[in-house]
Each structure stands twice: as C-alpha cells, then as structure tokens.
C-alpha positions in Angstrom: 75.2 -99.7 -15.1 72.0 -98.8 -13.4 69.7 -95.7 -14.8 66.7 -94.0 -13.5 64.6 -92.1 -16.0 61.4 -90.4 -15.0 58.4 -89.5 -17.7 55.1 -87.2 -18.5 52.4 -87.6 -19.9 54.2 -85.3 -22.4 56.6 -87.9 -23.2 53.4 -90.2 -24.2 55.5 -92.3 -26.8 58.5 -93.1 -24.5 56.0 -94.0 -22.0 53.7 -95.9 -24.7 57.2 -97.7 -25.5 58.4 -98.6 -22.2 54.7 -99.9 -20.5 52.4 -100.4 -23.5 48.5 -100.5 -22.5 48.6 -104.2 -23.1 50.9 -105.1 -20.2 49.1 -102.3 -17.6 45.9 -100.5 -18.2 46.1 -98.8 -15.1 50.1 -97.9 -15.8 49.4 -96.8 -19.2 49.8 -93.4 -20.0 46.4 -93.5 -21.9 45.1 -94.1 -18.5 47.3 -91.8 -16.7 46.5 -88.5 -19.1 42.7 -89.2 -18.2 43.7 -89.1 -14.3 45.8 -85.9 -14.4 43.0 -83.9 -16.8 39.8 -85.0 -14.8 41.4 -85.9 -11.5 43.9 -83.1 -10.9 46.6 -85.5 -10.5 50.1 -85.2 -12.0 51.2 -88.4 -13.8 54.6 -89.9 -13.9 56.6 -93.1 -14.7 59.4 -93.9 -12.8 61.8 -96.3 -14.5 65.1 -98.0 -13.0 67.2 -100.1 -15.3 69.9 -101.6 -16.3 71.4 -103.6 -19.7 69.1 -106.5 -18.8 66.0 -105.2 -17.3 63.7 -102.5 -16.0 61.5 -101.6 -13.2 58.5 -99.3 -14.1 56.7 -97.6 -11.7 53.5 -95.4 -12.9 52.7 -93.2 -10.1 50.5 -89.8 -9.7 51.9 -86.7 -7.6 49.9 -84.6 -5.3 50.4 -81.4 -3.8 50.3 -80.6 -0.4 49.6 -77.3 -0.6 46.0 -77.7 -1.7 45.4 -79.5 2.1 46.1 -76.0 3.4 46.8 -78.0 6.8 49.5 -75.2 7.9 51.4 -71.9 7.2 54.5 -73.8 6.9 56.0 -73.6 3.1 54.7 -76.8 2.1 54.5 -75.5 -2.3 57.2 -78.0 -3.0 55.8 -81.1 -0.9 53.9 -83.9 -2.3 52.7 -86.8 -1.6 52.3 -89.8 -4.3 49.6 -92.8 -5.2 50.0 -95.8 -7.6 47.2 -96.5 -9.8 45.5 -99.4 -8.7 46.7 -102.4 -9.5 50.2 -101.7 -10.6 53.1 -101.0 -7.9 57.0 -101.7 -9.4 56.8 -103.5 -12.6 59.5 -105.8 -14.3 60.3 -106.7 -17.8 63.6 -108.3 -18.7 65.5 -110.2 -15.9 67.0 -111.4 -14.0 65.7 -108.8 -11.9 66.7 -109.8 -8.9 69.6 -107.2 -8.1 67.6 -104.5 -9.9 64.8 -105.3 -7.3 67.1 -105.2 -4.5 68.6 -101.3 -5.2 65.2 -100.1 -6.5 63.9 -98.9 -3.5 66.8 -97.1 -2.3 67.3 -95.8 -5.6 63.2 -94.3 -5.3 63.9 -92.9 -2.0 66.1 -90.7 -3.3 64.6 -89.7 -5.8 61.6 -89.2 -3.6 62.8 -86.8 -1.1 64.9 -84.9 -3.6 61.4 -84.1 -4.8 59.9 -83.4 -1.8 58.0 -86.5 -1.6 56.3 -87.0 2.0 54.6 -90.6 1.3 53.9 -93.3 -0.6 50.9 -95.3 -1.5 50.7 -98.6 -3.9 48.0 -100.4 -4.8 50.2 -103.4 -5.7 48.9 -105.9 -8.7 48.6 -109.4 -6.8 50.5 -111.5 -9.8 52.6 -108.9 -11.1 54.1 -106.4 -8.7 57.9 -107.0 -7.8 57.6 -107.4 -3.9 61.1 -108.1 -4.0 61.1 -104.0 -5.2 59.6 -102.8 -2.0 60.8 -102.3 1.8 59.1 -105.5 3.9 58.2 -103.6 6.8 56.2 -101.2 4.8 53.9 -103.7 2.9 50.3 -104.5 4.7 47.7 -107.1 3.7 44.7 -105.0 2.6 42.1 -107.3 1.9 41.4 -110.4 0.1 39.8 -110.1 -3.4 38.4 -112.3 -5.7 38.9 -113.1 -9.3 37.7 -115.9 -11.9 40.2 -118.2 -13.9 39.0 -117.7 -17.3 41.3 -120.4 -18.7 39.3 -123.2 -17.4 36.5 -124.5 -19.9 32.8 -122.7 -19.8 31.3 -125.1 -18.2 33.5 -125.6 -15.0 32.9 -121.6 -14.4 29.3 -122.0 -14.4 29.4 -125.2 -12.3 31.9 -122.7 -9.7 29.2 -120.3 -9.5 27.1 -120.6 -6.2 23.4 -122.1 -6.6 21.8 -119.0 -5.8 24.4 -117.1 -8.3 23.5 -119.6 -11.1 19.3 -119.4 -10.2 19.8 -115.6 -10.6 21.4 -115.5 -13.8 18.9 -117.6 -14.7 16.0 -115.0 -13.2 17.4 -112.5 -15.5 17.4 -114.3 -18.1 13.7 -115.3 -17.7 13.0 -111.4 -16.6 14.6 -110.3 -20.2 17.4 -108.9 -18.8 19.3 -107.4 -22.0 23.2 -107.0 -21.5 25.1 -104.7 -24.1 28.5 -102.8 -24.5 28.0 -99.1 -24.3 28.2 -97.6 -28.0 27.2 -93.8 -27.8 27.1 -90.7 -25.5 23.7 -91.0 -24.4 24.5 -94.9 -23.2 27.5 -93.1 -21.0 24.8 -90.4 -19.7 22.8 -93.8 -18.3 25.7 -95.6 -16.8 26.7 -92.1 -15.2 22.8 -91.2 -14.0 22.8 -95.0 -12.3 26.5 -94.5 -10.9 25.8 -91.5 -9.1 22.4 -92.6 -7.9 24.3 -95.7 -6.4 26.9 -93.8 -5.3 24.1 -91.5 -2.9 22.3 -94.8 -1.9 25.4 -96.1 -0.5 26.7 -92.9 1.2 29.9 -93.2 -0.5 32.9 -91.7 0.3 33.6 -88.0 -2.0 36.4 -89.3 -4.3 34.2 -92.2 -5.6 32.0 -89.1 -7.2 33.3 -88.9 -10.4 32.3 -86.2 -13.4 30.5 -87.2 -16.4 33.5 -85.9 -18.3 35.7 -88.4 -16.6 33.5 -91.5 -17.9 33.1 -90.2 -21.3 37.4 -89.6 -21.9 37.5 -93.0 -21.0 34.8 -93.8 -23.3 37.1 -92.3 -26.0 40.6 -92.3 -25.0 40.3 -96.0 -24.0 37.9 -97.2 -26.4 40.5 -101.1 -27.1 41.0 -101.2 -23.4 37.4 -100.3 -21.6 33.9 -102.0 -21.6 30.9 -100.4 -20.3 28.8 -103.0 -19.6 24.6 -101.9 -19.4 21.7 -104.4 -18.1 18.5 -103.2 -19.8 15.2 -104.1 -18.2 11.8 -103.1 -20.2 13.7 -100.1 -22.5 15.3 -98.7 -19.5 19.4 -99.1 -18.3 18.9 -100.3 -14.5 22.5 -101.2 -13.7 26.4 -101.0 -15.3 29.7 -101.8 -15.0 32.9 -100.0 -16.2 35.2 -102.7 -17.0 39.2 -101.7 -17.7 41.4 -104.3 -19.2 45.1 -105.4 -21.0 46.1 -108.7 -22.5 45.8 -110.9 -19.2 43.4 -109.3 -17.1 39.9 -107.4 -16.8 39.0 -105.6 -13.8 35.6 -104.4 -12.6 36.2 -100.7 -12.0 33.4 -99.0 -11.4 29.7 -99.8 -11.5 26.0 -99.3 -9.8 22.6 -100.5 -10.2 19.1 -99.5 -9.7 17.9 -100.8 -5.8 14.0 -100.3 -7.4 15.4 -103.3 -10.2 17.2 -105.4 -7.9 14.6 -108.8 -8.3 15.8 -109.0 -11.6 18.9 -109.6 -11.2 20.7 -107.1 -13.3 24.5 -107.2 -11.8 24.2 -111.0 -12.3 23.6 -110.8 -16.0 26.3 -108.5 -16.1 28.8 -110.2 -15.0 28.4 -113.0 -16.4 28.2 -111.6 -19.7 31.4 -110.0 -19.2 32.6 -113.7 -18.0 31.9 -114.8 -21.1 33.2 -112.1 -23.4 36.4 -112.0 -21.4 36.7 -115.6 -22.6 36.4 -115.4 -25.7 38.9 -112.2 -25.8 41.3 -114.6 -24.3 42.2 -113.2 -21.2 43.2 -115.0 -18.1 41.8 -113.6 -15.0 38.7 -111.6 -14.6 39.6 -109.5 -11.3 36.1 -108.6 -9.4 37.8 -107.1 -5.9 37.0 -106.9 -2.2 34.6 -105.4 0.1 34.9 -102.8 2.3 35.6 -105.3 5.1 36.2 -108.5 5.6 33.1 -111.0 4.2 30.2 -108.3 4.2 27.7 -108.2 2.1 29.5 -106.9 -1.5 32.6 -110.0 -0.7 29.9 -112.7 -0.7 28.0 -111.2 -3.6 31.3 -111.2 -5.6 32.7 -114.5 -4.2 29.5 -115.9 -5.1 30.9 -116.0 -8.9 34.2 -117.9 -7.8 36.2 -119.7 -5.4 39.5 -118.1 -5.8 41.0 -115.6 -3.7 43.9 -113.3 -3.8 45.7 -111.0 -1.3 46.1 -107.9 -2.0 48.9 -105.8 -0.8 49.4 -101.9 0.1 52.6 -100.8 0.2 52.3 -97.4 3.3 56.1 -95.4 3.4 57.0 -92.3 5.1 60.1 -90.4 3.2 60.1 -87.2 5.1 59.4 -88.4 8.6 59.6 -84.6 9.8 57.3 -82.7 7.4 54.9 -85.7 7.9 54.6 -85.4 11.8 54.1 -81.7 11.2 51.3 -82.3 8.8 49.8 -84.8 11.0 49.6 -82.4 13.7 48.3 -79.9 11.9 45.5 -82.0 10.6 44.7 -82.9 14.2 44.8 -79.7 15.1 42.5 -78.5 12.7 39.7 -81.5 12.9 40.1 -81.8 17.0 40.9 -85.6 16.2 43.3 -88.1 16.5 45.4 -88.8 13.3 46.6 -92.1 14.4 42.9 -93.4 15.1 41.8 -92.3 11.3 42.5 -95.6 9.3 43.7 -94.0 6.5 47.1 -93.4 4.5 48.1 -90.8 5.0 46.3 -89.5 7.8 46.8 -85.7 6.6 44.3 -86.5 3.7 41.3 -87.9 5.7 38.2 -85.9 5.4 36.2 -86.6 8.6 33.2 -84.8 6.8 33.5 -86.3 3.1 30.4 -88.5 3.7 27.7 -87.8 1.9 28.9 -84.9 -0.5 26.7 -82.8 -2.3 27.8 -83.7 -6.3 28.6 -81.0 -8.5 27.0 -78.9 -11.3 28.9 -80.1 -14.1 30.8 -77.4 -15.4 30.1 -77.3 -19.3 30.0 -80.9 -20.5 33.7 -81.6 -21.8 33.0 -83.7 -25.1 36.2 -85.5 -26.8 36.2 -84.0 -30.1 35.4 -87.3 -31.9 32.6 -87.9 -29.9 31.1 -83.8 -30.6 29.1 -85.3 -33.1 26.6 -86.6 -31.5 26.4 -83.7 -29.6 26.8 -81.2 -31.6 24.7 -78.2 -29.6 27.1 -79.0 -26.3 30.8 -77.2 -26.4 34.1 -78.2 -24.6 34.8 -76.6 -21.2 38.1 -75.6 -19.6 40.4 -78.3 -18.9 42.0 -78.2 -15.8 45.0 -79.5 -16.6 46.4 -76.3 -17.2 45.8 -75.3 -13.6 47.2 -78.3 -11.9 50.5 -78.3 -14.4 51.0 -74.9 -12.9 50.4 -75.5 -9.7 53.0 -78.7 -10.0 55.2 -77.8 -13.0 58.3 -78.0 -11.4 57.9 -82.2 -11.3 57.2 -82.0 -14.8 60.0 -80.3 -16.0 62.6 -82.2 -13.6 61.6 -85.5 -14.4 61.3 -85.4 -18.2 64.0 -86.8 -19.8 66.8 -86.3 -16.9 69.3 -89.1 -15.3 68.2 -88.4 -12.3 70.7 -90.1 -10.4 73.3 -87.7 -11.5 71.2 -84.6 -9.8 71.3 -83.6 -6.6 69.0 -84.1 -4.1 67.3 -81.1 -2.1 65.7 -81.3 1.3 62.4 -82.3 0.4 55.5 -87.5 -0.5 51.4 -90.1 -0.9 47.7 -91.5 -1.0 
C-alpha cells in the first residue's frame, strides 16, 4: 500500500529518522533548518513509500508572492528547489514500482499545493532517475570528482604536472592549511568570500551573511570543514567543505587574487584530499564551471581525470499560472523570458550583477558559540516572518496522508 508523508523542520526527529545526515548532507534537516532561518526558504521532506521501500525527497518552498510580478492572487503559489545534490532518494527496494508512481504521486501533491515548478539539483550516483519524468531531465554540466579509494600515491600521480609543481610552490612558500576552530577564523573565510565574490561579479544569491557561515559552523559542526590557507600570519584563501559518509563536496570558497603565486587553493585541496582519505570517504565532489572547459573546469579537472554528468530535473505543474508569470516578468523587464537561460524564467534578475552586500543586521551568534563573543547579541531571526508568510505548507504537510486530501487548484528554482 503506497503512502506519502510530507515533513518540517518542526518534525526534525522523523526527518533525522527517515534521511539521517550521514546518507545526505544537503537533505538533512540540520542542513535544511539553516536554509529556511538564513535563506528565507521553507523546508520540507517529501516521502513516498510503501512496506518495502521509500523515496525521500528534501525540497525547499518559495513564494511567489515576494516576485510581485502581477496583481493576480498569486499568496498561495510557489515554486520549489532541491538542495543541491539530492533529487528523489531511495532506501529499501526493490524500488522499481515505487519509482515508477512517484512522480505522478508528486504532481499531485504539487498542484494541490499550488506548486508552479520544479527544480532538482540531482546527486550523480544516487538520485532515482527512474523517479523523475524523462522529458524533463537536462544535462547541466559535467563536473569533476576524485576517487578517494584508490591508494595515495595513484591520486598524486592523477594530478596534472603543473597541479603537482604548485602544491609543491606552496609548500616551499609555507603555505599553512588548517580546519577552522573559532569565530574569528569564520570572520576570515567570510572577509575572503565576499571579497572573491566582488572580484568575480557574482551573481546576488552567492552573497551570503556572515550569520549563515557561522550556523553552519555550529549546527554542522560532524558534517562541515572550513578549510583556511595561511600565508605569513594572514588567511588568503578558504574552502567550505559539506560532507556524509560517502562524499565531500566543495561548497563554497574564495581566495585572495594579491596571494595567488603561492598557490593557496592548491594546498587546500589537497589537504582536504588527504583528510577525506583518511575519514574514509569515497568521492571528493569538486563541481563544474560556469560553462563548458573555462578557466575554473581546468583548474578543478586539474586534480582528476574523472568526470560525472550532472543532471537538472526543469517541470512545469501549473502550465497556466506559469505563462502568466512569465508574461508578467516580460512585461515588467522589457525582455524575453524564453531567451533568459534560467529556471524558472519568472525568477531571473536582469540587474542582480554586481549587488551592493548588506549591512549585517546585528551579528546572529549560535548560543554556544556567544562565548567568544560575548559583547555581540543575537538578532531577529527571520524565520518567524517567512513561517508566516508560508504557514499554510507547514501546517498541511506535517504529519498528514496526503494522498487521502483533496487537491485544490493550485511551483520552483
């Protein structure tokens, strides 16, 4: 008998119980309750089963309201994301039949909820493809990765030449490498994020608050590594590093452009290399570029030959409400929604380049980090806002069959 069961962040031990940290960093509900407070994202899992397996599906909601794209009553749309690198995931099987009526079974559920699209970031080993419609999957980009199972020396010997004679410049050029242990070493990753971040010209959303580094700092603290390269007393480059039992992903990072001869980015990764072998995990996951073989793909792929694809799952379950949207948006920006790129089009910012960053609103310390500093006090969260805003998916998913309710005219990125 099939089941579908949706969660909260509220319902953090069901969740805990049903897709540990271990198996999905990105689908934990650890990291899911740090997305909704910072990002302004409500957080959900999605689970179908039946008495021999499960599909989980971590996913966060967003309003369509905030767009203010049109007059039309658009309180009860959304649209909903995937963390990255999670998509449908199975435990149990045979899960072949389960796969096949999941995503009929989602649709439903989606527009009962006034879902307009859907966006996955789809793990390349673990996601159940079979889960998803065919026609809606796109390749995205190819990524690369390391296979920490084979022996030390066979990694270093996959390196490129000129990755191995920079590891070894910055190891000549003192280069220290160390796991972030304090507050003030998050304050030096976030100063050379952000400062990357500018140099680039990156896009607004990759702008994110001190506050959000430091609850992952301490809500994550088995499952995060904040990797700093130290050059003459001074942090010139980091990397944020998430990670469950198999994998490690590089998140987020930066360096210092003034530092760059030493190396710094080369020492870190392959200190994390390292590390990640001796923590047994299988597959260090270092991504893409932004397109095809520039500049940031060779510098990865420089550290491996393998390759993955990775696959975006793009759906449309209100077909109606997301035309109008789309129109709207082009009405407003005087542009062409179908030439934008982007998923979905009704969420590109044509002016998000190069965004001013925020004054921090009053530093938000976990309490068992206040410690160290003690003269700095807890802001408002804004959780409470965004529960208001979208409190009717809270309540409705918590705890309900929801195959038993029924479904009401009724999202994505």
């Amino acid at each position: 008998m099939l089941k579908e069961i949706g969660y909260t962040t509220d319902d953090s031990a069901v969740w805990r119980s049903v897709l540990p940290i271990q198996e999905s960093v990105f689908g934990s509900v650890e990291f899911a309750r740090i997305v909704q407070e910072y990002l302004g994202c409500q957080a959900g899992l999605y689970v179908l089963q039946n008495d021999g397996c499960s599909i989980r599906y971590p996913l966060f909601f967003r309003p369509v309201r905030s767009l203010s794209l049109s007059e039309e009553d658009n309180g009860r749309l959304s649209d909903i994301a995937s963390p990255e690198f999670t998509g449908p995931l199975a435990r149990g099987g045979p899960v072949e039949s389960l796969a096949t009526e999941f995503p009929k079974r989602f649709s439903k559920f989606a527009i009962s909820q006034g879902i307009v699209t859907e966006f996955i970031h789809l793990h390349p080993w673990r996601a159940v493809i079979g889960a998803l419609f065919g026609d809606c999957l796109q390749l995205d980009r190819e990524i690369v990765y390391a296979d920490l199972t084979r022996p030390e020396e066979q990694l270093w010997r996959s390196f490129s030449h000129a990755c191995r004679k920079d590891i070894n410049r910055s190891h000549r050029e003192n280069v220290r490498v160390f796991e972030a242990q304090t507050v003030g070493d998050i304050r030096e990753f976030y100063r050379v994020y952000i400062q990357t971040m500018k140099d680039r010209n990156a896009l607004e959303r990759y702008y994110f608050s001190l506050n959000y580094f430091l609850a992952i700092f301490d809500q994550l603290r088995g499952n995060a590594r904040f990797a700093l390269a130290e050059y003459r007393n001074q942090v010139i480059a980091g990397t944020l590093y998430l990670h469950d039992r198999d994998d490690i992903y590089s998140y987020l990072g930066g360096a210092d452009r003034t530092f760059q001869h030493v190396r710094p980015t080369n020492a870190v990764i392959h200190d994390t290399i390292l590390w990640s072998k001796q923590q047994g995990k299988k597959r260090l996951i270092l991504g893409g570029g932004y397109s095809p073989d520039d500049g940031i793909f060779r510098f990865k792929a420089s550290f491996s030959p393998e390759r993955a694809r990775f696959f975006v799952y793009k759906r449309v379950h209100l077909p109606e409400q997301y035309a109008a949207l789309c129109k709207s948006w082009s009405s407003i920006y005087g542009l062409d929604w179908q030439a934008t790129g982007y998923f979905p089009p009704y969420r590109f910012c044509p002016n998000s380049q190069s965004p001013q960053v925020p004054v921090e609103s009053p530093l938000q310390v976990p309490s068992s980090l206040a410690s160290q500093l003690p003269c700095l006090r807890r802001g408002p969260s804004i959780r409470e806002a965004f529960c208001r805003l979208h409190g009717r998916m809270a309540h409705e998913l918590r705890y309900r069959d929801l195959a038993e309710r029924p479904l009401r005219p009724g999202p994505l990125s």
